[in-house]
C-alpha positions as CSV (number, residue, x, y, z in Angstrom):
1,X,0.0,0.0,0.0
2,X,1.1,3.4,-1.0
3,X,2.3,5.7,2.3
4,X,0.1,8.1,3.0
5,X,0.4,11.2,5.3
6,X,-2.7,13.1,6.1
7,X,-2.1,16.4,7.5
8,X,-5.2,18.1,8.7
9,X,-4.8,21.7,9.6
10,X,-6.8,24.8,11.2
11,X,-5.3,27.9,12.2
12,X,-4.5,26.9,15.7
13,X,-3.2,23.2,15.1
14,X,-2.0,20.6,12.5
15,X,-2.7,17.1,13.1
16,X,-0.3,14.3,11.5
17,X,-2.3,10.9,9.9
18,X,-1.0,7.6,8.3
19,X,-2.7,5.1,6.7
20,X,-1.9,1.8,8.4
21,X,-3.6,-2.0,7.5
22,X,-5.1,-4.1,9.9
23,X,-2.5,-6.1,11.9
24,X,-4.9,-8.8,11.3
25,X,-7.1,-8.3,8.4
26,X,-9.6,-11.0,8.8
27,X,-10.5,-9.9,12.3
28,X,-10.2,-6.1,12.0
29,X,-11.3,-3.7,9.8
30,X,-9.2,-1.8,7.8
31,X,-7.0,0.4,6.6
32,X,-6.8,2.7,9.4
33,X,-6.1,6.1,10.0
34,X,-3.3,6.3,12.9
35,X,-2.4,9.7,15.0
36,X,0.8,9.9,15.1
37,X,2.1,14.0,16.0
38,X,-0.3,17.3,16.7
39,X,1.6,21.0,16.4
40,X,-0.4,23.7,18.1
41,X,0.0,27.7,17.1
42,X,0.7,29.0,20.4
43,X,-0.1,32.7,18.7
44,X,-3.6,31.7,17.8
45,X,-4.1,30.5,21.2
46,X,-3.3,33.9,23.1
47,X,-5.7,36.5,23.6
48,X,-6.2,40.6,23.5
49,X,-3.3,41.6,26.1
50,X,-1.5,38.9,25.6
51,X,-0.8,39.6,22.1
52,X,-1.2,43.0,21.3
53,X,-1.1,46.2,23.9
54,X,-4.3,47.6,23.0
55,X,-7.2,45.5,22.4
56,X,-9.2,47.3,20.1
57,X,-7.8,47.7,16.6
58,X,-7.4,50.6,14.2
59,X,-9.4,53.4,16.4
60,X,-8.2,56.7,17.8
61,X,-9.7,59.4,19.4
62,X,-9.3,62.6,18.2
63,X,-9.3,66.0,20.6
64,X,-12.9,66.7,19.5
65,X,-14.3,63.7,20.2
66,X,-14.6,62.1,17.1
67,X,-13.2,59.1,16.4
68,X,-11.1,57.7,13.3
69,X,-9.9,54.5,12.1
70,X,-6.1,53.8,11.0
71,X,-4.5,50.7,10.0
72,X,-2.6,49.3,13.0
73,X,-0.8,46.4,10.7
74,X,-2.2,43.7,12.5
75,X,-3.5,42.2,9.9
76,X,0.6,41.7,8.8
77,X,1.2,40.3,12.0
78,X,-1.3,37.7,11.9
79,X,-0.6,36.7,8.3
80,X,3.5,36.3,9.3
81,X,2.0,34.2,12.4
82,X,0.4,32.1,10.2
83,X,3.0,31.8,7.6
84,X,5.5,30.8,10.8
85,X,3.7,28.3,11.3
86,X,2.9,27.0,7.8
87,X,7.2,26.5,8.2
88,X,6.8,24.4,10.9
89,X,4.0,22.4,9.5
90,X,6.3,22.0,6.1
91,X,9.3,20.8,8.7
92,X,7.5,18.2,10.4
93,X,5.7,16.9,6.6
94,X,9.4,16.7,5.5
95,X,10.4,14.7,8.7
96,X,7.3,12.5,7.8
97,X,8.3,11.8,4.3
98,X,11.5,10.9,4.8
99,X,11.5,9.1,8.2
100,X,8.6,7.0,6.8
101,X,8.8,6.9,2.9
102,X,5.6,8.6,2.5
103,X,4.5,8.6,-1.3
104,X,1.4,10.5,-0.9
105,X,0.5,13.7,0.9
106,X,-3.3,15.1,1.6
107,X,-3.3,18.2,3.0
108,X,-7.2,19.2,4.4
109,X,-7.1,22.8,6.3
110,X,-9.9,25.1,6.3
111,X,-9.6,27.5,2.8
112,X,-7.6,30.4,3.8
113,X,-4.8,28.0,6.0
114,X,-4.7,26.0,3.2
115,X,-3.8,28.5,1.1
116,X,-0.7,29.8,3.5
117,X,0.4,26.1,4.1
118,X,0.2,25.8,0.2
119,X,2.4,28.6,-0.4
120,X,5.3,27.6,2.5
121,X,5.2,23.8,2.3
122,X,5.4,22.9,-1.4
123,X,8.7,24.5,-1.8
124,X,10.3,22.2,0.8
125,X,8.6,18.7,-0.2
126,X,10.2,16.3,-2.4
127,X,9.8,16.7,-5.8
128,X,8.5,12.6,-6.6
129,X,5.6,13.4,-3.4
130,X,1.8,13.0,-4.9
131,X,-0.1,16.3,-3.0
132,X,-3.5,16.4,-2.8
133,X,-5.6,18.9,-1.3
134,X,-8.7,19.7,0.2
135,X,-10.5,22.9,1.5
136,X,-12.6,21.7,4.3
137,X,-11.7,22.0,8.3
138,X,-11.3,18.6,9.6
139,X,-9.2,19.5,12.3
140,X,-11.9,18.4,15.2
141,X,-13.1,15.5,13.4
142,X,-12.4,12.1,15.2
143,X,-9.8,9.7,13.6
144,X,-12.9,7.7,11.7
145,X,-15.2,10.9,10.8
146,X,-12.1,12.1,9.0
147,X,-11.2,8.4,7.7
148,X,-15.1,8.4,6.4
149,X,-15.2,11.9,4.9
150,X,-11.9,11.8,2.8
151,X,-12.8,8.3,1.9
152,X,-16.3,9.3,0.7
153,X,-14.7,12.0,-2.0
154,X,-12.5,9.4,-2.9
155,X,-9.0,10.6,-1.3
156,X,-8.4,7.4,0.8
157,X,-9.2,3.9,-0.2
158,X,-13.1,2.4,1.1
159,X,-12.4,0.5,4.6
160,X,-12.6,-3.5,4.5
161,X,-15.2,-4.5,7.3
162,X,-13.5,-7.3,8.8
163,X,-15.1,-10.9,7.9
164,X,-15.3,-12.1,11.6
């Protein structure tokens, strides 16, 4: 069987699948999908203070009263956060491919990640590595929801109920 990694990805975690056989086939269903590494975004995971010194973004108030909006570059920030951790995502896919001779890579992340992890992480990957991908958030989807869904649009093989 071909070696598949499945990398599923939001904004504030990346998730790292294989596709394993049964260890006994005629008792156990199969293939499987196996957890083998998660990578949280410790940026996405702090909050107001903790990340910026004023909450509110792009407001000032003028001596009259009024007030007007300005662009505080956060947006920049965010997108370099995300992009820092696209490389990290693309490190640990490159570990995968190599440590386990992986021949085939999905990558499933919600539209605008996948777009970011697209960018970073095809550079680094081997040439000879099959990538597939898929806009859809997966990322809190159990191991056999996920197994299901990608098998259902035809991106993993149908499971093998087992015949005992």
């Amino acid at each position: 069987m071909n070696q598949v990694l499945v990398a599923v990805i939001d904004g504030t975690r990346a998730r790292f699948l294989t596709l394993e056989q049964a260890e006994l086939p005629e008792y156990e269903s199969g293939p499987n999908l196996v957890e083998h590494k998660s990578l949280f975004n410790p940026v996405k995971e702090l909050q107001g203070k903790e990340l910026w010194a004023n909450v509110k973004s792009g407001r000032n108030q003028g001596l009259s009263g009024q007030a007007h909006a300005y662009d505080d570059g956060r947006q920049q920030h965010v997108t370099e956060f995300e992009r820092r951790f696209a490389q990290v995502i693309g490190n640990e896919i490159l570990n995968f491919t190599q440590g386990k001779r992986i021949q085939r890579l999905l990558l499933i992340a919600e539209p605008h990640i996948l777009g970011v992890v697209r960018e970073v992480v095809t550079p680094l990957l081997p040439k000879n590595l099959q990538i597939q991908d898929l806009a859809k958030d997966l990322s809190k989807f159990k191991l056999k929801e996920i197994y299901e869904y990608l098998a259902s649009k035809s991106l993993l093989p149908i499971r093998k109920q087992a015949s005992g």
